[in-house]
Backbone and ligand atoms as CSV (ligand in chain L), in Angstrom:
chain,resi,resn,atom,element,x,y,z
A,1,UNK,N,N,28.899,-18.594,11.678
A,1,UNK,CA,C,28.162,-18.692,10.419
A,1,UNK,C,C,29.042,-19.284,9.333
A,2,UNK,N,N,28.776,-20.350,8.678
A,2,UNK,CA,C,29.476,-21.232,7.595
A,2,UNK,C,C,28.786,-20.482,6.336
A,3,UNK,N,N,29.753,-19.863,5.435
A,3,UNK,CA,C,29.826,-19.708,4.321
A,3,UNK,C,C,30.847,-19.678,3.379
A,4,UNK,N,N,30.344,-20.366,1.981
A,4,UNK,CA,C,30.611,-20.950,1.375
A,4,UNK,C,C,31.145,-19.656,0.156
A,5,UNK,N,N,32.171,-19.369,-0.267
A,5,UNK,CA,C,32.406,-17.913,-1.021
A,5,UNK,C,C,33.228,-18.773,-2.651
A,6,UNK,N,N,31.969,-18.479,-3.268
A,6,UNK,CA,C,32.056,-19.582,-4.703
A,6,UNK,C,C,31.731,-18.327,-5.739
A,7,UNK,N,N,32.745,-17.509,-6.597
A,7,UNK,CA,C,32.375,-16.581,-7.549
A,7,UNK,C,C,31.695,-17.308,-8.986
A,8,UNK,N,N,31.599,-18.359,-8.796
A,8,UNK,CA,C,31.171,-18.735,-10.104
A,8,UNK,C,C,29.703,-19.414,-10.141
A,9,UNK,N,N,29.304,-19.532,-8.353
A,9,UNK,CA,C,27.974,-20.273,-8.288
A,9,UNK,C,C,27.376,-19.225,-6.849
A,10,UNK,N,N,25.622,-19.196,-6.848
A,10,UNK,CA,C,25.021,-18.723,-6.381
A,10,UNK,C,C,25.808,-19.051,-4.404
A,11,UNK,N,N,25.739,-17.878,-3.561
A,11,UNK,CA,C,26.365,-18.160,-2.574
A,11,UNK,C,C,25.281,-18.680,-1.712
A,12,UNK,N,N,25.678,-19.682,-0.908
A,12,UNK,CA,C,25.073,-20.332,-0.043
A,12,UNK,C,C,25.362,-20.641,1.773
A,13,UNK,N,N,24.719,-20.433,1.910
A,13,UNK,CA,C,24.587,-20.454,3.570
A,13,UNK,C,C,23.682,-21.639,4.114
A,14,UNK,N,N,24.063,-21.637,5.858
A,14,UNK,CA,C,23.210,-23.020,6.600
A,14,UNK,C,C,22.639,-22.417,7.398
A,15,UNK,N,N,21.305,-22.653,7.348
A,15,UNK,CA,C,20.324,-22.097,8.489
A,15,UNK,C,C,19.735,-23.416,8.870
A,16,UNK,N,N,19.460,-22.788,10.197
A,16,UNK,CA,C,18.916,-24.014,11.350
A,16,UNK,C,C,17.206,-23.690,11.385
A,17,UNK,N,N,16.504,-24.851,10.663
A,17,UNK,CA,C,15.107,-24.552,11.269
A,17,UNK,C,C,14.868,-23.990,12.923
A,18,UNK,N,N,14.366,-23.274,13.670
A,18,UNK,CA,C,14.051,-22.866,14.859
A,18,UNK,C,C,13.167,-23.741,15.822
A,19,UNK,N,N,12.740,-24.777,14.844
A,19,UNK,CA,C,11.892,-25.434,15.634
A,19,UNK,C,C,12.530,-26.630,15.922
A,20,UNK,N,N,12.546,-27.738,14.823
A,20,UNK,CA,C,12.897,-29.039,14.675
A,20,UNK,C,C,14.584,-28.705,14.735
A,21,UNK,N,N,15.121,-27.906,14.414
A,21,UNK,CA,C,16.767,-27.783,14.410
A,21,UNK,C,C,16.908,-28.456,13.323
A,22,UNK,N,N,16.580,-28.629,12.564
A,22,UNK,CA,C,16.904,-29.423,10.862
A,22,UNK,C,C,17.824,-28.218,10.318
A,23,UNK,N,N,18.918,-28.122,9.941
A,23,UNK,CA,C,20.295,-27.616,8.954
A,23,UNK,C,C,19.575,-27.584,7.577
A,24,UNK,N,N,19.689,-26.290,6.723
A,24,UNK,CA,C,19.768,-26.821,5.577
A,24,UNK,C,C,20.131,-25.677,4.712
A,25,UNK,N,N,20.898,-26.015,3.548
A,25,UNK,CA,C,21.460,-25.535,2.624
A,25,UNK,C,C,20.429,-23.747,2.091
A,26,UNK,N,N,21.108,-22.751,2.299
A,26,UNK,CA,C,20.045,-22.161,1.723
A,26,UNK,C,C,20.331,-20.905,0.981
A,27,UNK,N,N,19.779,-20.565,-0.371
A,27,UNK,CA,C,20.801,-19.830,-1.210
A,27,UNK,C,C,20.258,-18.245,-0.978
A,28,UNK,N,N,21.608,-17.606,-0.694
A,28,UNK,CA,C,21.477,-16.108,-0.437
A,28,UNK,C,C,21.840,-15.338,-0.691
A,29,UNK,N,N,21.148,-14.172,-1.200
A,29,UNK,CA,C,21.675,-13.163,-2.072
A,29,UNK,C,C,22.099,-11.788,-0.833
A,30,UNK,N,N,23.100,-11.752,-1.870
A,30,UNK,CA,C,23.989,-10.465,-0.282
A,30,UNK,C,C,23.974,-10.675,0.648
A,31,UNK,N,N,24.577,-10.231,1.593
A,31,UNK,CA,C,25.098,-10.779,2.978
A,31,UNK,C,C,23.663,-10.976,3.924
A,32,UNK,N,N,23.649,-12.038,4.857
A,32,UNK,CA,C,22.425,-12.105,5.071
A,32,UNK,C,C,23.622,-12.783,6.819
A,33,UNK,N,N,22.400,-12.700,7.706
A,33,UNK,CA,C,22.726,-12.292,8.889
A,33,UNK,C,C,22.701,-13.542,9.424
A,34,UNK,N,N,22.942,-14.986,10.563
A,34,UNK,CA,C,22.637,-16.125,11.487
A,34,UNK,C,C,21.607,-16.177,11.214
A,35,UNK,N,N,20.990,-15.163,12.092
A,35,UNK,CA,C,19.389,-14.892,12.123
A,35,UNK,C,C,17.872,-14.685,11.057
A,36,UNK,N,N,18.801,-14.138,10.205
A,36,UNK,CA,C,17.862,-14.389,8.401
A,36,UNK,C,C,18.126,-15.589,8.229
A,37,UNK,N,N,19.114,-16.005,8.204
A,37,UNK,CA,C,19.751,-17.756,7.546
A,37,UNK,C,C,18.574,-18.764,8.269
A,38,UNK,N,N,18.447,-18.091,9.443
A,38,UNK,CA,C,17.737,-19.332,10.377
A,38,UNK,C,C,16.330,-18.960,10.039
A,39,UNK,N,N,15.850,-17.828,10.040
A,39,UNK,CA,C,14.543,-17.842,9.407
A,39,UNK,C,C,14.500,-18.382,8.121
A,40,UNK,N,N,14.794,-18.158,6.791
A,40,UNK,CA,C,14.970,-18.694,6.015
A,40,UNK,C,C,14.899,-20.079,6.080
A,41,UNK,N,N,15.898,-20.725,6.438
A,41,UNK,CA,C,15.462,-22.212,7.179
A,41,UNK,C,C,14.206,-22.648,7.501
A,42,UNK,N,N,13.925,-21.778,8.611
A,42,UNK,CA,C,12.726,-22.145,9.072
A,42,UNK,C,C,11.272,-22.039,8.116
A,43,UNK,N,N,11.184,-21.121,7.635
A,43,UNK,CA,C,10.031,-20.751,6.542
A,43,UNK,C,C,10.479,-22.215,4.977
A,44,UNK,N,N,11.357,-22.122,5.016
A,44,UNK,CA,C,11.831,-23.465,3.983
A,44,UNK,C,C,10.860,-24.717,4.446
A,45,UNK,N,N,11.571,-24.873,6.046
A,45,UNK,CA,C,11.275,-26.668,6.719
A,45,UNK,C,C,9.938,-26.612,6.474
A,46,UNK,N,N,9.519,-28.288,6.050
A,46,UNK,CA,C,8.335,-28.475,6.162
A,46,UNK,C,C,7.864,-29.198,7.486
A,47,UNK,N,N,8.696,-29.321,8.926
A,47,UNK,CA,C,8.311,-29.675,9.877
A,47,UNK,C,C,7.096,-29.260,10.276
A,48,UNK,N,N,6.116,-29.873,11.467
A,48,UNK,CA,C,4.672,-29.906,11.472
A,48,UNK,C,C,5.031,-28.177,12.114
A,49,UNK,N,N,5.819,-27.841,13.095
A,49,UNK,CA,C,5.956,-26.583,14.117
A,49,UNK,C,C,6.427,-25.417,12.867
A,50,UNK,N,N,7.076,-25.368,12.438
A,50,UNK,CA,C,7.337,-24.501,10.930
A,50,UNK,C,C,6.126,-24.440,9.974
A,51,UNK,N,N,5.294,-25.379,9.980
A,51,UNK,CA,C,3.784,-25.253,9.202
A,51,UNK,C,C,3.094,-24.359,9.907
A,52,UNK,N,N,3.197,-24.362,11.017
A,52,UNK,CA,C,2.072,-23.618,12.437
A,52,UNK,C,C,2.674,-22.435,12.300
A,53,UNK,N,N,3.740,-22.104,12.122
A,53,UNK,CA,C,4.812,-20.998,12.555
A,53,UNK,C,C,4.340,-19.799,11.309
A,54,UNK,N,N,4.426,-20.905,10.297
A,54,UNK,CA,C,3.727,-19.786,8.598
A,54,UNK,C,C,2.875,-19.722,8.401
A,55,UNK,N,N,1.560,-20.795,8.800
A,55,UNK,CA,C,0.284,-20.293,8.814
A,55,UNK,C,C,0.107,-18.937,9.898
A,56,UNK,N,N,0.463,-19.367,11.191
A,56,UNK,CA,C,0.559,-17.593,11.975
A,56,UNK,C,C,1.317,-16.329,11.209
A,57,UNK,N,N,2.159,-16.934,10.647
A,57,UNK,CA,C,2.567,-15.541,9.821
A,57,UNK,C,C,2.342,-15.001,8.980
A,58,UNK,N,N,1.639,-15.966,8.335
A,58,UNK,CA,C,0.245,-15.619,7.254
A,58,UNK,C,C,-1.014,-14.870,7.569
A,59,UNK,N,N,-1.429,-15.351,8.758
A,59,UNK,CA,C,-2.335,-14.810,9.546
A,59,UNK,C,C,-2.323,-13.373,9.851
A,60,UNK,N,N,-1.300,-12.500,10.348
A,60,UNK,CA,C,-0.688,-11.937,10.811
A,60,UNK,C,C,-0.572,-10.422,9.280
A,61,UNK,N,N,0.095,-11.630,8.501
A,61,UNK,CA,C,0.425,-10.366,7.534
A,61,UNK,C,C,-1.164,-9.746,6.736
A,62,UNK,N,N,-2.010,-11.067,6.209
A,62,UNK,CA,C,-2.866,-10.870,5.985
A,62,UNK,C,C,-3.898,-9.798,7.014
A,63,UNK,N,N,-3.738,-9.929,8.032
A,63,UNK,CA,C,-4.486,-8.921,9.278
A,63,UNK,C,C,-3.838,-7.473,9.056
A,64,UNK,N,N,-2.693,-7.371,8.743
A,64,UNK,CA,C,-1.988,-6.285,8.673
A,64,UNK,C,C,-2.119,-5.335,7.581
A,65,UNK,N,N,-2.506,-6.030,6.511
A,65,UNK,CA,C,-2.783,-5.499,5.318
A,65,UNK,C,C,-3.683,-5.088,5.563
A,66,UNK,N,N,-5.253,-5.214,5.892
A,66,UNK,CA,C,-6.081,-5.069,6.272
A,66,UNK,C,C,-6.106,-3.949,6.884
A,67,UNK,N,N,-5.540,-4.150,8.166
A,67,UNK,CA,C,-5.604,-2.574,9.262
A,67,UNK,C,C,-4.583,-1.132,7.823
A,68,UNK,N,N,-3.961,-1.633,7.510
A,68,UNK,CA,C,-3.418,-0.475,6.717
A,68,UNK,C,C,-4.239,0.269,5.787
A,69,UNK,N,N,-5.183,-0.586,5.437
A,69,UNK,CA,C,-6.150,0.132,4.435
A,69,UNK,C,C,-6.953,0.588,5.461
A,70,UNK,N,N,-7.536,0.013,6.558
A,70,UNK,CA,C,-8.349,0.851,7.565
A,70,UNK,C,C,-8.095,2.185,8.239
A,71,UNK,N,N,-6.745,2.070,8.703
A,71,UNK,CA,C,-6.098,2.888,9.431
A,71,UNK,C,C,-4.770,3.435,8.994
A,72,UNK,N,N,-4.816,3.565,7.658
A,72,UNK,CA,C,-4.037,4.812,7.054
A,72,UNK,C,C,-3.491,5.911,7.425
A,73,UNK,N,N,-4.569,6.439,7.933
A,73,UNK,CA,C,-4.195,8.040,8.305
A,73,UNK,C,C,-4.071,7.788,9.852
A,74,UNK,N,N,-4.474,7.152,10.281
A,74,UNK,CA,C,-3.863,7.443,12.064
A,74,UNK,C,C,-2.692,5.705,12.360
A,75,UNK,N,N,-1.477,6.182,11.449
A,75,UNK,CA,C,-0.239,5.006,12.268
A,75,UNK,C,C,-0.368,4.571,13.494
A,76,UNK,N,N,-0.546,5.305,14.721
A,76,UNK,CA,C,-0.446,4.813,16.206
A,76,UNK,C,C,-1.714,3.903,15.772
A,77,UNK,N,N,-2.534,3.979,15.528
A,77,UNK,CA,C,-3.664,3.030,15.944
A,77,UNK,C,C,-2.916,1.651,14.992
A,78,UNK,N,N,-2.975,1.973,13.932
A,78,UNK,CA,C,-2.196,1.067,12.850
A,78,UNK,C,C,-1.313,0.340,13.607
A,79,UNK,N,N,-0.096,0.663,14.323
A,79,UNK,CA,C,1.064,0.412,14.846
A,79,UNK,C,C,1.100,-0.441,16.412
A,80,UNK,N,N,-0.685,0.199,16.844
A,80,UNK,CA,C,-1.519,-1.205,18.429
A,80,UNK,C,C,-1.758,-2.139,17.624
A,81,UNK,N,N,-2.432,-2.066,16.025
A,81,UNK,CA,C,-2.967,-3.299,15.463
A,81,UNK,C,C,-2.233,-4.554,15.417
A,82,UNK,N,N,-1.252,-4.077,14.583
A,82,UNK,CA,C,0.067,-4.506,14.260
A,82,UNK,C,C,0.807,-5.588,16.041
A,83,UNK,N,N,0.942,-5.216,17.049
A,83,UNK,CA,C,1.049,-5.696,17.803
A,83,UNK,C,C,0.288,-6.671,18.686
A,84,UNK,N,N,-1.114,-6.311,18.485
A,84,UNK,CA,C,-1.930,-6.881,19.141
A,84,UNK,C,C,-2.529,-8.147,17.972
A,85,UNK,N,N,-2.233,-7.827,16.725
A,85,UNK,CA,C,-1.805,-9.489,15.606
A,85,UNK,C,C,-1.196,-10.219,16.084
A,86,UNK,N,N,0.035,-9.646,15.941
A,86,UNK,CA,C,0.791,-10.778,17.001
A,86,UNK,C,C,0.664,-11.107,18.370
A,87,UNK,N,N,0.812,-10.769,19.548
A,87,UNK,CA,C,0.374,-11.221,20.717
A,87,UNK,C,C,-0.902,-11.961,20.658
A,88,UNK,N,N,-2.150,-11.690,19.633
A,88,UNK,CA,C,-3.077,-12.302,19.885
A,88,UNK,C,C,-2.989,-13.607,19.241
A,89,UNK,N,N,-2.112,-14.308,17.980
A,89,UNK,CA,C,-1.896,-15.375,17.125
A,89,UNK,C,C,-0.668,-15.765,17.852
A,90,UNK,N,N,0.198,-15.248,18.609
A,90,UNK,CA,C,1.186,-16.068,19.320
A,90,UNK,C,C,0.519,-16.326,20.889
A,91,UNK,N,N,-0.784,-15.986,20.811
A,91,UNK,CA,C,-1.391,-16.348,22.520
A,91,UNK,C,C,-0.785,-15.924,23.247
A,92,UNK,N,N,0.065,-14.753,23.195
A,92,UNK,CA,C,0.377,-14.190,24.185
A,92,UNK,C,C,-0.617,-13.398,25.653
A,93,UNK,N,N,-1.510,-13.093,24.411
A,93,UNK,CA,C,-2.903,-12.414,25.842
A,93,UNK,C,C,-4.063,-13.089,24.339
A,94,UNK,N,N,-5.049,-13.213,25.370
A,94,UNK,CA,C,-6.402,-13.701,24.939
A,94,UNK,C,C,-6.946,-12.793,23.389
A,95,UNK,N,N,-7.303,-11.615,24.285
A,95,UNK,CA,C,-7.673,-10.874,22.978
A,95,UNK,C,C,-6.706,-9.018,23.617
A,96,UNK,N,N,-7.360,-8.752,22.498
A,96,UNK,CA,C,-6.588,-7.246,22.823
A,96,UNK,C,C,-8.121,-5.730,22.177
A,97,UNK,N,N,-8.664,-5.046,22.982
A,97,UNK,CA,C,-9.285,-4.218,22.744
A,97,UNK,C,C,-8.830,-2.769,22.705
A,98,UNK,N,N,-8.923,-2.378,21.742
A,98,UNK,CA,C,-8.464,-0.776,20.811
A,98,UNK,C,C,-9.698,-0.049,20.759
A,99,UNK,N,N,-9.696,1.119,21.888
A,99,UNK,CA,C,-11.150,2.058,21.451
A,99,UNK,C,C,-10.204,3.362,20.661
A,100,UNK,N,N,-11.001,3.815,19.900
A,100,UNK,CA,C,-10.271,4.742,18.891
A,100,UNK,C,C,-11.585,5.423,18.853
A,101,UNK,N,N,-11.273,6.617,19.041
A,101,UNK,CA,C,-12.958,7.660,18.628
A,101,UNK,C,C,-14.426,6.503,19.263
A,102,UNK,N,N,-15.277,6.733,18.395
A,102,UNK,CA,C,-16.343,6.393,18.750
A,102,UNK,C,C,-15.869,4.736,18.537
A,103,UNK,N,N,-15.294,4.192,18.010
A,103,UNK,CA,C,-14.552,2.535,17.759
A,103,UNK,C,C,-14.269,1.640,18.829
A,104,UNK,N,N,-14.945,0.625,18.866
A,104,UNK,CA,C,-14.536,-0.048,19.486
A,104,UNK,C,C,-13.805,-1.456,18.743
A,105,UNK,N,N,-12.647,-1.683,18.587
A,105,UNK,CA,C,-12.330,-2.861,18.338
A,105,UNK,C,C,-11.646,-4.352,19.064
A,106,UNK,N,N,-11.903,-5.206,18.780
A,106,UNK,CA,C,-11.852,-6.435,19.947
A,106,UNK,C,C,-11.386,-7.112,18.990
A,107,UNK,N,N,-9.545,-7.570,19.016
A,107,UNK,CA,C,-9.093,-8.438,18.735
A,107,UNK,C,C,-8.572,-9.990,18.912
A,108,UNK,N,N,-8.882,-10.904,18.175
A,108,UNK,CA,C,-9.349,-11.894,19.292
A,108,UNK,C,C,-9.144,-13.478,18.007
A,109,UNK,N,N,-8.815,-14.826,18.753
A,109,UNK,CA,C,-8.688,-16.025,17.745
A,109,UNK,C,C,-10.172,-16.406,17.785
A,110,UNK,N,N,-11.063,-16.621,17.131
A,110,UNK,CA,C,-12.038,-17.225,16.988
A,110,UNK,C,C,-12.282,-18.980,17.261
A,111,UNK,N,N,-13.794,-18.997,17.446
A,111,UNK,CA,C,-13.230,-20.788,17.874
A,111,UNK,C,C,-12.833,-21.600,16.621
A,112,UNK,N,N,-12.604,-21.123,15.344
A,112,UNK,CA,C,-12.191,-21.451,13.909
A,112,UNK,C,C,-10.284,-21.417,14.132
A,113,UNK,N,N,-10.169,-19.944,14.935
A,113,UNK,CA,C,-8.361,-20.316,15.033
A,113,UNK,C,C,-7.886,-19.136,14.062
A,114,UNK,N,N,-9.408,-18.770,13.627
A,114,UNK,CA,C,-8.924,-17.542,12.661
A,114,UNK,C,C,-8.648,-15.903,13.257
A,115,UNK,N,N,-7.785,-15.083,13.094
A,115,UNK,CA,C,-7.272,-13.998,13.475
A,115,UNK,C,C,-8.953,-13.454,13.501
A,116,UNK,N,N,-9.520,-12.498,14.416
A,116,UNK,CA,C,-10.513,-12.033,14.129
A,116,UNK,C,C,-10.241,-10.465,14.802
A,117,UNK,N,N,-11.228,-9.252,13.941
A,117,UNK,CA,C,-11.336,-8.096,14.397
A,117,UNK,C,C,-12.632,-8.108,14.548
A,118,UNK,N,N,-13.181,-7.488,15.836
A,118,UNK,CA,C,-14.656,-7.037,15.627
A,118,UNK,C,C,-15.023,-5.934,16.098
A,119,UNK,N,N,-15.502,-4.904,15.305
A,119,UNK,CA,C,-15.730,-3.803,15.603
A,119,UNK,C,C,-17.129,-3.091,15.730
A,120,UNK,N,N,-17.035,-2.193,16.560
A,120,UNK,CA,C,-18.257,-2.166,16.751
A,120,UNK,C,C,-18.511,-0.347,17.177
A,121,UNK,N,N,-19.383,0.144,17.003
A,121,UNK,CA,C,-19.175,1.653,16.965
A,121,UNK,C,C,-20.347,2.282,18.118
A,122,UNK,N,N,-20.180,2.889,18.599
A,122,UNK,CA,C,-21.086,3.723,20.193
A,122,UNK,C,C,-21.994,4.535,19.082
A,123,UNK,N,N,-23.154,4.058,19.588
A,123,UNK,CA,C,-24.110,4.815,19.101
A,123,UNK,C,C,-24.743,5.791,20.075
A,124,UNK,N,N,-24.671,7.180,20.003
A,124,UNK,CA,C,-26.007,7.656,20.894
A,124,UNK,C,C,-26.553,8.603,20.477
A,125,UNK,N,N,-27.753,8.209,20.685
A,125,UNK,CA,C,-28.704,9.270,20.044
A,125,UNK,C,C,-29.557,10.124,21.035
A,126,UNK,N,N,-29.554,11.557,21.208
A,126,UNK,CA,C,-30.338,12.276,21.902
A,126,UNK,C,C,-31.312,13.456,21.376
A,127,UNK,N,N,-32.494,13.587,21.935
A,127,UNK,CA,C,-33.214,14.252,21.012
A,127,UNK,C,C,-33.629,15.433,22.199
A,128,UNK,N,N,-33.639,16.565,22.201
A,128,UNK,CA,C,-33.945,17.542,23.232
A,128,UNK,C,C,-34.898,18.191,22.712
A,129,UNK,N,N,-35.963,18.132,23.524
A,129,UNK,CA,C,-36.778,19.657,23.312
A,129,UNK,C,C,-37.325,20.182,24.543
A,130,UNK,N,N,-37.201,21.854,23.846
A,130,UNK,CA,C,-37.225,22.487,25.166
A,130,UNK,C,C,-38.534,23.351,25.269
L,1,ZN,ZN,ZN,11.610,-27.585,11.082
């Protein structure tokens, strides 16, 4: 890791975009790790694969926010969501389905490309008389 130790100017580090490998100058406050440097980088580059890379991570956080206001009070379910964002926007598996109580949810890219949840709840109704 190349750094630059200047008390009189903001300290600076070189991170490697992850995609394109483009180097570039990038200013960092407190010690920051290869691996931040290179993200950093990468979220910087405007290469076409670094555009794709932050729209998914946009995707992702925005989905996340979401499940947190949903699923507040039960973390584990919160904490499948959270995973199955990602695996499902990095195409790792197709979609990912979470039954929770009467819940059914089906996480999944739409033919838009957009992160999608769809949920859907078991209805049954029985009426007895005796
Ligand atoms: Zn790049």
């Amino acid at each position: 890791m190349k750094r630059e130790e200047n008390t009189n100017e903001t300290p600076t580090t070189t991170g490697t975009c992850k995609f394109c490998g483009q180097s570039r100058i990038i200013k960092t406050v407190g010690e920051v790790t290869q691996q931040e440097a290179d993200e950093i980088a990468t979220d910087e580059c405007d290469c076409e694969e670094a555009k794709k890379h932050h729209n998914r991570e946009c995707k992702i956080k925005k989905a996340n926010e979401w499940a947190k206001l949903r699923f507040e009070n039960t973390p584990n379910v919160l904490q499948i969501f959270s995973i199955a964002f990602r695996d499902v926007t990095n195409h790792d598996v197709e979609s990912v389905t979470i039954k929770e109580g009467d819940w059914t949810h089906k996480v999944f890219l739409n033919s838009d490309g957009y992160l999608t949840v769809k949920s859907g709840k078991k209805v049954d109704e029985e009426v007895d008389f005796a």
